[in-house]
LUMTIZA-293045 format. One line per 4 residues: number of its first residue (from 1); for each residue x, y, z of N, C-alpha, C. Coordinates in steps of 0.001 Angstrom, whole numbers, plus 500000, padded with zeros to 6 digits. Layout:
N
NUM	X Y Z X Y Z X Y Z ~ ...
END
This chain:
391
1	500833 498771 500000 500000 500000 500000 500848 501251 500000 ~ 502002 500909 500980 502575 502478 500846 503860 502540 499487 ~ 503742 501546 499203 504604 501454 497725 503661 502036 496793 ~ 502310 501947 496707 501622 502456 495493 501397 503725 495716
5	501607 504398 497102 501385 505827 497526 502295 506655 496893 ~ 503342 505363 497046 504826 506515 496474 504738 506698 495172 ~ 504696 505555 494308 504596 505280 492690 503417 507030 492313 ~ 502195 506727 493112 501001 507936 492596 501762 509396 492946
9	502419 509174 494162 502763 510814 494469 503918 511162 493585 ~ 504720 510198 493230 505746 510511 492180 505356 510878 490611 ~ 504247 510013 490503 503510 510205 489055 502681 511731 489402 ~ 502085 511856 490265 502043 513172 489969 502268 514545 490198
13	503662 514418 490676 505231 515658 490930 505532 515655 490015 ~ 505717 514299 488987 506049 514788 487636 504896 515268 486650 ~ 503797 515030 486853 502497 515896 485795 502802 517447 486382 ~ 503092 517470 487519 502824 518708 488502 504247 519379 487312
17	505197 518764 487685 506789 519513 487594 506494 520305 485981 ~ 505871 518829 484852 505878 519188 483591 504885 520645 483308 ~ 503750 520543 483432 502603 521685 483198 503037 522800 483962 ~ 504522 522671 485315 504520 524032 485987 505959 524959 484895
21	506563 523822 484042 507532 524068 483197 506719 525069 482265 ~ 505721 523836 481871 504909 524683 480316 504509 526180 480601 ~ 504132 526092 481776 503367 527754 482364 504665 528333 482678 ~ 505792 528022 483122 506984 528921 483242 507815 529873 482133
25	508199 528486 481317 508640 528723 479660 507570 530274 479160 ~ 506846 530529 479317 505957 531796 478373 506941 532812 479248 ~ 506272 532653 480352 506546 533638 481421 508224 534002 481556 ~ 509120 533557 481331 510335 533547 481033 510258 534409 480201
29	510314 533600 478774 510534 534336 477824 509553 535928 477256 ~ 508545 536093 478085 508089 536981 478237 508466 538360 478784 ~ 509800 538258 479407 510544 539149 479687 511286 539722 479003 ~ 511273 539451 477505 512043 539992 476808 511195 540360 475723
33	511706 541889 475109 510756 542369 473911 512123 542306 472969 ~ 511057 542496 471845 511842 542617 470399 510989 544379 469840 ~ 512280 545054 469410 512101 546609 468708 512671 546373 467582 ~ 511682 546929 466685 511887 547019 465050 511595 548497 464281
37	512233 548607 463265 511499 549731 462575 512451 549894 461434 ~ 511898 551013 460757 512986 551282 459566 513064 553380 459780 ~ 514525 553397 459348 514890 554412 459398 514920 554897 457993 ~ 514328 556557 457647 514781 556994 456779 515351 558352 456386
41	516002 558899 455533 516895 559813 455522 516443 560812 454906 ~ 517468 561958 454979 516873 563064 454792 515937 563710 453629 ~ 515861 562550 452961 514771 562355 451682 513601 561766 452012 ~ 513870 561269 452872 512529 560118 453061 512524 559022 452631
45	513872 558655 451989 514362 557113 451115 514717 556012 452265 ~ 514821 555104 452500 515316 554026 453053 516881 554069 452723 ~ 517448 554459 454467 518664 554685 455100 519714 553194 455326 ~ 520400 552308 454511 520987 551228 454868 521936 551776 455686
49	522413 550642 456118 524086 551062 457204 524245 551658 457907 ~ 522843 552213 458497 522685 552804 459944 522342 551991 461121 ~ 523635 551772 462590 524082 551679 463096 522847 552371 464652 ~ 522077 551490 465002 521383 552379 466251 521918 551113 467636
53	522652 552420 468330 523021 552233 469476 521666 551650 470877 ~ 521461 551037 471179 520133 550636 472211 520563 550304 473587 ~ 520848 551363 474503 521022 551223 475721 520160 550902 476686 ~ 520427 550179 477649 519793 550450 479008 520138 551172 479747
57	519353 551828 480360 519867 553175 481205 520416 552642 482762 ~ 519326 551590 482870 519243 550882 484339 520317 550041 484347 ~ 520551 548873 483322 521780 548293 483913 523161 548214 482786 ~ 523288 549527 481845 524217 550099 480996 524457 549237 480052
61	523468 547916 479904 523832 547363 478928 523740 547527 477496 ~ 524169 547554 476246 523724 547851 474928 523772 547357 473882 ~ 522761 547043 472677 523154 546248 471581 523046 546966 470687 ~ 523695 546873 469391 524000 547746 468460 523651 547123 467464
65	522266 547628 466767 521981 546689 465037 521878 547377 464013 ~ 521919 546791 462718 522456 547876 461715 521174 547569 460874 ~ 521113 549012 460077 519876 548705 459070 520123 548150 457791 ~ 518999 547297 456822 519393 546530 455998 519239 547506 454539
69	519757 546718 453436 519245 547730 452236 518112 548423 452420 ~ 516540 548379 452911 515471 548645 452806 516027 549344 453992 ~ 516574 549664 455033 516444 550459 456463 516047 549981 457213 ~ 515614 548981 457425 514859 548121 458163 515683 547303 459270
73	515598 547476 460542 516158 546926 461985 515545 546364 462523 ~ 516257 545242 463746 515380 544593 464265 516296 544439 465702 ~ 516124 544179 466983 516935 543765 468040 515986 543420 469064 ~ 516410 542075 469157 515818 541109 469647 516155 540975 471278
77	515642 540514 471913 516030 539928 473174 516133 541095 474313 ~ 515307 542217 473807 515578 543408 474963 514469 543457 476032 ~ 514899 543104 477606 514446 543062 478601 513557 544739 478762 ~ 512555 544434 479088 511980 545601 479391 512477 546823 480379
81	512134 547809 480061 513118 549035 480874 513055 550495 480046 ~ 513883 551514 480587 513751 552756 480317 515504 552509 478841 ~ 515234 552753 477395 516420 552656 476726 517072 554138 476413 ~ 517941 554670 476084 518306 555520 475103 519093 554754 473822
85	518730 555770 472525 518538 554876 471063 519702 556101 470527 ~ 520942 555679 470085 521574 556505 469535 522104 556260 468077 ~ 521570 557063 467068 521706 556101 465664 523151 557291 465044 ~ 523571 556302 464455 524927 556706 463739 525453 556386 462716
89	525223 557280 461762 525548 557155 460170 526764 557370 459869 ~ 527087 557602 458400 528619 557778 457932 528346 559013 457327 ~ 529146 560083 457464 529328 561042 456571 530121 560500 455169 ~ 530136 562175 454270 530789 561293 452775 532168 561278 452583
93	532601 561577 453906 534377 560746 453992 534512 559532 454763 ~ 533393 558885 454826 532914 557590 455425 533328 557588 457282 ~ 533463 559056 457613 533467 559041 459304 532561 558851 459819 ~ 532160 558050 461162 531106 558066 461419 530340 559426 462548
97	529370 559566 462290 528363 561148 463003 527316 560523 463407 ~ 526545 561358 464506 525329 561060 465216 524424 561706 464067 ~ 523295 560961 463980 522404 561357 463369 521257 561901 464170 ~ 520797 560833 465027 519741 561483 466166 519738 560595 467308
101	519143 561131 468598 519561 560568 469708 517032 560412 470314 ~ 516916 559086 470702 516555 559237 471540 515600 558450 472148 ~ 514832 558663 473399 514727 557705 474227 513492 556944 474132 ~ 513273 555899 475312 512096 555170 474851 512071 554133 476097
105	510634 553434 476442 510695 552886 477157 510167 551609 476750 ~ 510377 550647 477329 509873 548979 476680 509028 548272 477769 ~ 508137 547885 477363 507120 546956 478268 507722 545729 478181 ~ 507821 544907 479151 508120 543407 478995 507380 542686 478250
109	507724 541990 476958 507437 540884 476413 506412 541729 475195 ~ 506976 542727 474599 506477 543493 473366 507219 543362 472399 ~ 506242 543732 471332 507182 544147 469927 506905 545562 469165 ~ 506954 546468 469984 506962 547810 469449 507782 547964 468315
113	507034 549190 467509 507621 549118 466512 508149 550992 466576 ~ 509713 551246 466073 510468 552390 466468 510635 552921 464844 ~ 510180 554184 464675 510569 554186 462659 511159 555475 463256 ~ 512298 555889 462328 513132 557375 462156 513448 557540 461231
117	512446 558805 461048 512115 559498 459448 513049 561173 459878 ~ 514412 560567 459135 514761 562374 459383 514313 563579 458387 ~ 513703 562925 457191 513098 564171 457045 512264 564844 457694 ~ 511277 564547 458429 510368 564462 458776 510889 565470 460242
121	511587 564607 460842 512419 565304 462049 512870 566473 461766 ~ 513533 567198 460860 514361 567748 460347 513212 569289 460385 ~ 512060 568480 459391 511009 569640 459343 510216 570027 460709 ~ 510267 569465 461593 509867 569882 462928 511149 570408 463413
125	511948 570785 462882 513003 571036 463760 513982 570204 465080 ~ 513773 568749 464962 513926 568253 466082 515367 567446 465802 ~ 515921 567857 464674 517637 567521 464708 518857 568918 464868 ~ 518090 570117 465302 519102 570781 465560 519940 570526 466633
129	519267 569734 467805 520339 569907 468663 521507 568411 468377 ~ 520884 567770 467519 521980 566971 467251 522461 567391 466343 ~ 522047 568240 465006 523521 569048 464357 524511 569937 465031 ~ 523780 570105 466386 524730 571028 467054 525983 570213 467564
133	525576 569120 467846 526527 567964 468010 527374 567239 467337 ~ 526459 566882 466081 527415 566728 465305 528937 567443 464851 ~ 528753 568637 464691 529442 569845 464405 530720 569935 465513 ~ 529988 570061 466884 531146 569798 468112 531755 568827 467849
137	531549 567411 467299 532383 566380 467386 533152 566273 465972 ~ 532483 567072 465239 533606 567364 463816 534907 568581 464225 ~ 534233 569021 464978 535513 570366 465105 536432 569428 466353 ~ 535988 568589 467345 536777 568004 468219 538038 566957 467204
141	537399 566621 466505 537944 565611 465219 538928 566155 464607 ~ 538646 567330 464049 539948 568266 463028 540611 568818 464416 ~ 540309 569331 465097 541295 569663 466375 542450 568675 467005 ~ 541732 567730 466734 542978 566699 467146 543485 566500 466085
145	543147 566483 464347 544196 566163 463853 545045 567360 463532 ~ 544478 568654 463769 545165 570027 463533 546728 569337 464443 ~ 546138 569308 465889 547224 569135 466817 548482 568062 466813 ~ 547925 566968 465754 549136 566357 465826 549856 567031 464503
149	549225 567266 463631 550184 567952 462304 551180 569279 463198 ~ 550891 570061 464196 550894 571103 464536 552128 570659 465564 ~ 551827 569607 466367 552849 569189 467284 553679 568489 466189 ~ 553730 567989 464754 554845 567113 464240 555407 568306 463956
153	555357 569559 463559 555430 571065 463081 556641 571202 463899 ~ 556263 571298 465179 556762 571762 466407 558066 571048 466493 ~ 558305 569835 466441 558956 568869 466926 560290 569139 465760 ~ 559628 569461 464201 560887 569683 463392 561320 570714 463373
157	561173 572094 463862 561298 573078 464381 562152 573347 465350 ~ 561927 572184 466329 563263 571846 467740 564596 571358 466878 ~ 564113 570289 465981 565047 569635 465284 566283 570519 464444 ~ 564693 571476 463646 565684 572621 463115 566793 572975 463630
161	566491 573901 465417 567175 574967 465866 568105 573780 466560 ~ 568318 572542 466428 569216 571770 467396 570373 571186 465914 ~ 569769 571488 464880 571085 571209 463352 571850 572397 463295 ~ 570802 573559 463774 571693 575324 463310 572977 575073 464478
165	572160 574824 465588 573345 575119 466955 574756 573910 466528 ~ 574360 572942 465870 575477 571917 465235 575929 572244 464669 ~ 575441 573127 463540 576340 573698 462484 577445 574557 462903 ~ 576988 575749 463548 577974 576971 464696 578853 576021 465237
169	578874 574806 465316 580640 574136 466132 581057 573010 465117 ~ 580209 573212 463572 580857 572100 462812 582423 572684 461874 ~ 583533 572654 461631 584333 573078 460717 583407 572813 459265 ~ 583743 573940 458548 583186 574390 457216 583397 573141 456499
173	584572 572600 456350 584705 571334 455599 583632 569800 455837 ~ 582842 569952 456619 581920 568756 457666 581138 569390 457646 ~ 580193 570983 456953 579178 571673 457091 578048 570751 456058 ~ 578271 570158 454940 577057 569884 454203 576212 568931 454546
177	576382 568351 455609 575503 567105 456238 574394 567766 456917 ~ 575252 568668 457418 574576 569358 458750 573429 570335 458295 ~ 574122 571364 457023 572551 571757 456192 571715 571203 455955 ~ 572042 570035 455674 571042 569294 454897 569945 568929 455781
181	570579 568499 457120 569585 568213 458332 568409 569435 457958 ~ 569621 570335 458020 568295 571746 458195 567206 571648 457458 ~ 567588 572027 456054 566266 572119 455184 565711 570322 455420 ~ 565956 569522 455812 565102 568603 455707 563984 568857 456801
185	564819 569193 457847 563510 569230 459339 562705 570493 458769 ~ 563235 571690 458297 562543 572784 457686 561433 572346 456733 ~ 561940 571673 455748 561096 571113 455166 559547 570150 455494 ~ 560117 569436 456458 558880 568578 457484 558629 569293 458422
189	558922 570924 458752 557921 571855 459891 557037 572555 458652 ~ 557231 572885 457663 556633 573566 456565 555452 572991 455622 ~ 556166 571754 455893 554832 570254 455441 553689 570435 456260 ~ 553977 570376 457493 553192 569695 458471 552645 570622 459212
193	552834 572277 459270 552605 572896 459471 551115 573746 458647 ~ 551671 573044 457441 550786 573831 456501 549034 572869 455940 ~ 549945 571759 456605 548505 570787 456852 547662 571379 457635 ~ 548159 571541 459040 547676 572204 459999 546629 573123 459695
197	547392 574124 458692 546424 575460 458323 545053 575062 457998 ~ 545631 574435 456912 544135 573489 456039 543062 573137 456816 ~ 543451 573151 458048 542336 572325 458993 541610 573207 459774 ~ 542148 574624 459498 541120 575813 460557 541094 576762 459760
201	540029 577511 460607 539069 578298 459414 539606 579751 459052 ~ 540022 580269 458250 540064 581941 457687 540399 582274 458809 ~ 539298 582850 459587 539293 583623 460637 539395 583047 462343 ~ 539546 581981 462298 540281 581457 463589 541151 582438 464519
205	541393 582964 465173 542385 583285 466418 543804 582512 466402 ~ 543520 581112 466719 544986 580436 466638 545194 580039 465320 ~ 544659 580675 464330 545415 580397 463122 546683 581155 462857 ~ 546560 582271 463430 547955 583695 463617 549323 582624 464629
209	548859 581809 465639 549732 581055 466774 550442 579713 465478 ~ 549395 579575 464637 550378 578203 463560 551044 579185 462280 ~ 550840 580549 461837 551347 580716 460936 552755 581137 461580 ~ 552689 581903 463111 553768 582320 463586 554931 581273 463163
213	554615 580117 463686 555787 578757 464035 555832 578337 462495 ~ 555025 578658 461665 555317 578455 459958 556637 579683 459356 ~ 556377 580420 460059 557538 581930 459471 558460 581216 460297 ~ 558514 580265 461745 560203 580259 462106 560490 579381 461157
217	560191 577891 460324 560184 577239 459688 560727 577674 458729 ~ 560526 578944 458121 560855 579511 456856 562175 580523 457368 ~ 562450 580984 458247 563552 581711 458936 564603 580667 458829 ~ 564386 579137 459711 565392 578709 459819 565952 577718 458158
221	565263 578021 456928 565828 577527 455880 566555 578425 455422 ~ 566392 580069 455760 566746 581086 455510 565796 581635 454161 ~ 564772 581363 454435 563975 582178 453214 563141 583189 453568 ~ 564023 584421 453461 563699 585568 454260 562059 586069 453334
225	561736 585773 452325 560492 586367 451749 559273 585224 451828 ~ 559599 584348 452094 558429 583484 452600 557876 583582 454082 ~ 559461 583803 454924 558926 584516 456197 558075 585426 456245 ~ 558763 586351 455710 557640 587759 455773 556760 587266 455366
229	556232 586839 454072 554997 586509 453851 554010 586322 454620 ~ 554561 585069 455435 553883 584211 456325 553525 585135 457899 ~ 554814 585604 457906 553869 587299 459814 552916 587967 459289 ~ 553213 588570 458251 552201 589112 457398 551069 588570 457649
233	550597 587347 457049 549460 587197 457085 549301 586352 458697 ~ 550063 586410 459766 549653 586066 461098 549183 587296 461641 ~ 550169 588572 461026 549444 589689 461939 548260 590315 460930 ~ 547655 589728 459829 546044 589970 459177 545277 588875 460178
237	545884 588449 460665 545029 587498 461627 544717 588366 462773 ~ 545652 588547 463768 545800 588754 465153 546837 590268 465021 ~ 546360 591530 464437 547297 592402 464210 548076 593295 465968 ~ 547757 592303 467285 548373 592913 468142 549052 591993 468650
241	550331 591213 467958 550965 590505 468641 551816 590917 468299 ~ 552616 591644 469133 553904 592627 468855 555011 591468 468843 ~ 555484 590148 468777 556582 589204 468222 556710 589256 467129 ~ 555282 588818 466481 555122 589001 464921 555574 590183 464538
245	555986 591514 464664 556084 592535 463837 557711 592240 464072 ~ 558249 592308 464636 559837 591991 465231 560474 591030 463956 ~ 559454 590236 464484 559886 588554 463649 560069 588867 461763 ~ 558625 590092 461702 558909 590407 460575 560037 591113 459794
249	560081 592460 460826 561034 593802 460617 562557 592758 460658 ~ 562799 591568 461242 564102 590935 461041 564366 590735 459660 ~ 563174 589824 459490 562964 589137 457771 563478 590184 457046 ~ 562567 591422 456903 562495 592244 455833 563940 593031 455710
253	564504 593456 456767 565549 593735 456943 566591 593131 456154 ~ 566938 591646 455945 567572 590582 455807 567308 590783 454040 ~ 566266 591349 453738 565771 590928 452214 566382 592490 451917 ~ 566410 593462 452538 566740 594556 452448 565833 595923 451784
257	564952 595304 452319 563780 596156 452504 563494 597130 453980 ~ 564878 598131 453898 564789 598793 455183 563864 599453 455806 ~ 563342 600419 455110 562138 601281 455232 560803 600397 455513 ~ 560783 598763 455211 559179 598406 455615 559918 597633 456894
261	560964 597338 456607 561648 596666 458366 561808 597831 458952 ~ 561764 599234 459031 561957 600321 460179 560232 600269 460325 ~ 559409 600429 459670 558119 600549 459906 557860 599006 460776 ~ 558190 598182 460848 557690 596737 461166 558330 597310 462801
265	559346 597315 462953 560089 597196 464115 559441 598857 464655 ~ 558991 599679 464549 557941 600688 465056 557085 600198 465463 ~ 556049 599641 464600 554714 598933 465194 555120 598239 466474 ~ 556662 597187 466687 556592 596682 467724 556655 597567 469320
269	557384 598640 468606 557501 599453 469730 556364 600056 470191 ~ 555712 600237 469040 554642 600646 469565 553303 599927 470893 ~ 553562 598804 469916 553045 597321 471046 553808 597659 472000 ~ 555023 597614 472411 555692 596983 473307 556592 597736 473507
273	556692 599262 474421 557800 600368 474278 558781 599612 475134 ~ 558778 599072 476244 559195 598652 477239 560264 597661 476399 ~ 560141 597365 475462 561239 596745 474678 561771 597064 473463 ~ 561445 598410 473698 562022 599227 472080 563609 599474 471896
277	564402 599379 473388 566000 598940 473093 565959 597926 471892 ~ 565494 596513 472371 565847 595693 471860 565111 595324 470920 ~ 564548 596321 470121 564261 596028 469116 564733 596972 468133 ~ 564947 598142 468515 566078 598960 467621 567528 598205 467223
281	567721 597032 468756 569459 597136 468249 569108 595610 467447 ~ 567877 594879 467337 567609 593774 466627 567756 594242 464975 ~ 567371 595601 465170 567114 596212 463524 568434 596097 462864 ~ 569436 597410 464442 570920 597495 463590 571644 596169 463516
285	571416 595341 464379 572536 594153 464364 571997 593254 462829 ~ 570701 593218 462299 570400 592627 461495 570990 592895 460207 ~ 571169 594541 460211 571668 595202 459133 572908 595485 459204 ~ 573603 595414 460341 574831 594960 460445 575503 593804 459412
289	574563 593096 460201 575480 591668 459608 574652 591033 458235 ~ 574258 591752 457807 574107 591884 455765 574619 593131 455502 ~ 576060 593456 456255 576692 594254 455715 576303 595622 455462 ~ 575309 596095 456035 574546 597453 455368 575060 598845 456749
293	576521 598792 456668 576743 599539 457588 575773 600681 458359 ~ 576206 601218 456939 575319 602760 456936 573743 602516 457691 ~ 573123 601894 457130 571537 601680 457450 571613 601235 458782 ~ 572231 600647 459267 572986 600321 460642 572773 601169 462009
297	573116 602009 461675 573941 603678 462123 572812 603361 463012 ~ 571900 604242 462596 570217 605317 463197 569896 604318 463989 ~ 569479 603067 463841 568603 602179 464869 569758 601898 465836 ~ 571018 601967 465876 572242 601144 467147 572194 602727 467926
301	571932 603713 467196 571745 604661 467866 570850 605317 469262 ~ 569467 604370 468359 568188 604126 469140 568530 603465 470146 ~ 569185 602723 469798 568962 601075 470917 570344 601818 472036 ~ 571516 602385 471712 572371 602679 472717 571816 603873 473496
305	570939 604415 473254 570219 605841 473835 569505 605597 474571 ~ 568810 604296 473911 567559 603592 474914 568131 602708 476104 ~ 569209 602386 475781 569837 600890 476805 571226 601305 476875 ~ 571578 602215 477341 573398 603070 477243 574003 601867 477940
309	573829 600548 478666 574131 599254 479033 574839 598241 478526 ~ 574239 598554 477158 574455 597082 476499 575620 597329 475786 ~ 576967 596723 476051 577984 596596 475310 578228 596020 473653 ~ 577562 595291 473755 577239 595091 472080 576924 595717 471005
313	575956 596440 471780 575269 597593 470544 576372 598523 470533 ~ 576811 599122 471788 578154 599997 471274 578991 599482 470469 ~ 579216 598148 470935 580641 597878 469472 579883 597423 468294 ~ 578484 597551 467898 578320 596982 466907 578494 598683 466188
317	577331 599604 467113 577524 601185 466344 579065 601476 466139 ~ 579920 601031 466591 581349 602177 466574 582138 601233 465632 ~ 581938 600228 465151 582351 599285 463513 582123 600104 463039 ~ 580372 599978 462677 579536 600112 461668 579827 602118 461402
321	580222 603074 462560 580826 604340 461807 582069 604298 461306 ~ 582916 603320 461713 583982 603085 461402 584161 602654 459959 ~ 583320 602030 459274 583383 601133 458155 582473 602060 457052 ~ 581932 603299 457937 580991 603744 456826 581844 605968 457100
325	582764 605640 457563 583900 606947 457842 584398 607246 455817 ~ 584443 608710 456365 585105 609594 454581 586964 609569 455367 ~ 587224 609759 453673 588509 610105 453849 588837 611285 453142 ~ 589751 612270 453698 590197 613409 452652 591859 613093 452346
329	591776 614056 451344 593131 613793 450593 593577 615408 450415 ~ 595000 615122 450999 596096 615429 451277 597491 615505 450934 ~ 597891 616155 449886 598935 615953 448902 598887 615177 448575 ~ 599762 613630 449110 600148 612569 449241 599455 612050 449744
333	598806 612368 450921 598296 611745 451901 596674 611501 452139 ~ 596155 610364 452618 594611 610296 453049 594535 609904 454014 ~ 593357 610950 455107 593320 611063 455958 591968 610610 456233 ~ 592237 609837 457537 590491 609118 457477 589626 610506 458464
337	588579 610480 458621 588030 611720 458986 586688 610784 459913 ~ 586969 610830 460834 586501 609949 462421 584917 610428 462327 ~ 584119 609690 462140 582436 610133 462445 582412 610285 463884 ~ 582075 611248 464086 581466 611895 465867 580885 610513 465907
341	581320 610112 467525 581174 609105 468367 581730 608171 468339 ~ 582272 607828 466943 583101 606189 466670 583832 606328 468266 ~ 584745 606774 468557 585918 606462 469835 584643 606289 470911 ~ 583987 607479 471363 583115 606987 472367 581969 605787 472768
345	581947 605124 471173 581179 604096 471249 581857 602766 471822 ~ 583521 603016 470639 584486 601896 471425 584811 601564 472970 ~ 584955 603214 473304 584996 603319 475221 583969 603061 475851 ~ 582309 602845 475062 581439 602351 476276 581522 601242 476295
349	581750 600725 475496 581637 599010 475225 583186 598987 475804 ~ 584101 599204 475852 585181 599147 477114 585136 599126 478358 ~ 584161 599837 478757 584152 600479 479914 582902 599361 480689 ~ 581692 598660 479436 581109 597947 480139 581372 596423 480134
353	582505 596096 479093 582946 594985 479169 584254 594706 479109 ~ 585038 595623 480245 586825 595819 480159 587622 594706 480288 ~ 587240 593561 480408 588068 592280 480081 587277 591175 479504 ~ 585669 591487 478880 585480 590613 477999 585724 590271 476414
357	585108 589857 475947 585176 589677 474448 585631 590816 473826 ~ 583493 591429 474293 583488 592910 473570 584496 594239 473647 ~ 584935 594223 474982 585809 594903 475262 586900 594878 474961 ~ 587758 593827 474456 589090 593181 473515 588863 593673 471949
361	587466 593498 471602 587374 593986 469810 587132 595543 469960 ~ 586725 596481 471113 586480 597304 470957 588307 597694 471422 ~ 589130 597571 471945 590503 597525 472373 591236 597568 470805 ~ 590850 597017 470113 591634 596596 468880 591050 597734 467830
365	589634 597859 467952 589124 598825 467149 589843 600119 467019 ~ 589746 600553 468678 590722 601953 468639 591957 601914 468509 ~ 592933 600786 469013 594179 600667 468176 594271 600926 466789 ~ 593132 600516 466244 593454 600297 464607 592884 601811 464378
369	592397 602828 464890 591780 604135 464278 592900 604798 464667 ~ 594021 604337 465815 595025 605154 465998 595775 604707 464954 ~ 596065 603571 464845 597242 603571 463189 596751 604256 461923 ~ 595360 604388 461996 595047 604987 460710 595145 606268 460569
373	595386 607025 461519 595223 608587 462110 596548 609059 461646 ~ 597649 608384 461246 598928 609168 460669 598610 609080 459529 ~ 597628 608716 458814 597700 608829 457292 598387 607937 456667 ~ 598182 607640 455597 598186 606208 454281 599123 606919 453494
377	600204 607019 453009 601012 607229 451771 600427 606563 450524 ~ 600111 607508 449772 600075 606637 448608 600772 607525 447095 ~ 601823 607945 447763 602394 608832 446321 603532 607186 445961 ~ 603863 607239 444793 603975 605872 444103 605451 606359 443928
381	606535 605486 444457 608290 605534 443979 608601 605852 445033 ~ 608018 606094 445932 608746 606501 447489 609077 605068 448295 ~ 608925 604284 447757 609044 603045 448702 610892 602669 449221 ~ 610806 602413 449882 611921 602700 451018 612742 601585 450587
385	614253 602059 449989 615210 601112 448907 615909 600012 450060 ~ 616172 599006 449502 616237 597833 449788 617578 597832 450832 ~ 617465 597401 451920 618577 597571 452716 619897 596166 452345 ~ 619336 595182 451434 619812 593899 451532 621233 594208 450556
389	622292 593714 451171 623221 593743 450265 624136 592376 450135 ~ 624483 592235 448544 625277 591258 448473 626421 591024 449319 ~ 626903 589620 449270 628338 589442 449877 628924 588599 449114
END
């Protein structure tokens, strides 16, 4: 008897177990909905290869399904809950952009159906704030690639000024390697620099900050008219950045265009009086050393009046009258005729650097104006007969 009790109660735990399966199985799978729809584009055509993002908000999970030739999506297996829907197309350089963003909630064990018609959107106005987005994440996009063209810019630029400083301790005979470095890194700051440009707009602000580092690029190949070019149009950008006018008035100087390099190196002063020494004696030393004595003169003048300190500028002014001095003639004789100040320029630069460099060339300078001060013979047959005699 109690054997057949067991056999019945077992026979029916298992009718029980099976029919509580069958009623479970719905209820299970009832927890999950399926969302479909088709997306279409700004025509109203059926959108393929759009990409909608389907989050859960509640437990961050997300599946991502793509639309078919017809636009048509489907994603299956989504537990009911609060989603956000983020769909993402390709622009026509095949990057991918947000198209539209948005939310939705799911009943357990549905099949709602989700359609996105951007024309449609578009005419209600309800994709501006995702073109506004879009746009931020295109300009975040060219910003980073501005920045690496801009930092490779940068980097050959260091390279540049670290071949020039090699060159200054290479012997002349071992110099052509070392150019070559130059214009090559010059060459890849001028490349990569100018990519850069390409990537921001006309009127940008830091477009004046990449053309600046494009003119040193062109300084350090030594192409004094591409420089200018290039401040030029940094200060049509940003016309109060008193470096740029400096940077220019050097260039132009160098090309020998004095009169728009005295006007360039004004403007800076004007920016920037507090450094108008050193930008007067940037003028004369520039024109110094392309030889332009004379043009020299007036700005070492500026700069020693402005900065009576600086030993350099004195010995650069008291050369540069020295080299640009008249001579008169004198029977026989020519007499050099001393420009007011040459000696006193040599003695400040003595006086402020009496056992340096400057003070040794300015030492030698006035030695050499005292040998010249007895006068040059140049009457012809006077030369002094030969003391050598046979034996």
């Amino acid at each position: 008897m109690n054997r057949f009790k067991t056999i019945r109660t077992a026979a029916l735990f298992a009718v029980f177990a099976g029919a509580l399966a069958v009623w479970m199985a719905p209820a299970a799978y009832a927890q999950n909905s399926t969302l479909s729809g088709t997306v279409s584009d700004l025509e109203g055509m059926p959108y393929p290869d759009v990409t909608l993002m389907i989050k859960n908000i509640e437990t961050s999970k997300e599946m991502d399904v793509t639309t078919d030739a017809k636009g048509h999506y489907s994603a299956a297996g989504l537990p009911g809950g609060t989603y956000n829907v983020d769909i993402h197309g390709k622009d026509k350089d095949g990057k991918d952009m947000l198209l539209y963003q948005a939310g939705l909630k799911l009943t357990a064990g549905t099949q709602p159906t989700f359609d996105v018609n951007l024309k449609e959107l578009q005419a209600q106005g309800k994709l501006a704030a995702i073109e506004a987005i879009r746009k931020q994440q295109e300009a975040e996009l060219s910003f980073q690639q501005l920045k690496v063209h801009y930092d490779a810019g940068t980097a050959a630029i260091d390279q540049l000024r670290a071949a020039q400083a090699k060159l200054a301790t290479t012997p002349k005979d071992q110099q052509d390697p070392v150019k070559a470095q130059i214009q090559q890194a010059g060459g890849t700051a001028v490349t990569e620099l100018s990519a850069a440009l390409q990537l921001e707009k006309p009127d940008d602000p830091n477009r004046s900050i990449v053309l600046s580092r494009l003119g040193e690029a062109y300084e350090g190949m030594g192409k004094w008219p591409e420089a200018a070019d290039t401040y030029q149009k940094a200060i049509a950008v940003k016309p109060d950045t008193a470096a740029n006018y400096n940077n220019l008035g050097n260039d132009l100087a160098k090309e020998g265009k004095v009169d728009e390099a005295r006007a360039a190196y004004q403007k800076y002063v004007d920016l920037n009086p507090q450094d108008a020494a050193l930008a007067w004696r940037n003028f004369g030393t520039v024109l110094y050393n392309s030889n332009r004595m004379k043009e020299s003169i007036e700005p070492l003048q500026k700069a020693t009046t402005l900065d009576p300190k600086n030993a350099t500028a004195w010995l650069l002014l008291g050369i540069a009258l020295v080299n640009t001095m008249e001579f008169k003639t004198e029977g026989d004789k020519i007499t050099p005729v001393i420009q007011p100040g040459t000696i006193e320029a040599y003695q400040h630069a003595i006086d402020l650097d009496p056992n340096g460099p400057i003070g040794a060339q300015a030492k030698d300078g006035l030695a050499s104006l005292q040998a010249m001060g007895v006068g040059i013979t140049t009457k012809v047959g006077d030369a002094p007969k030969s003391t050598n005699k046979k034996k």
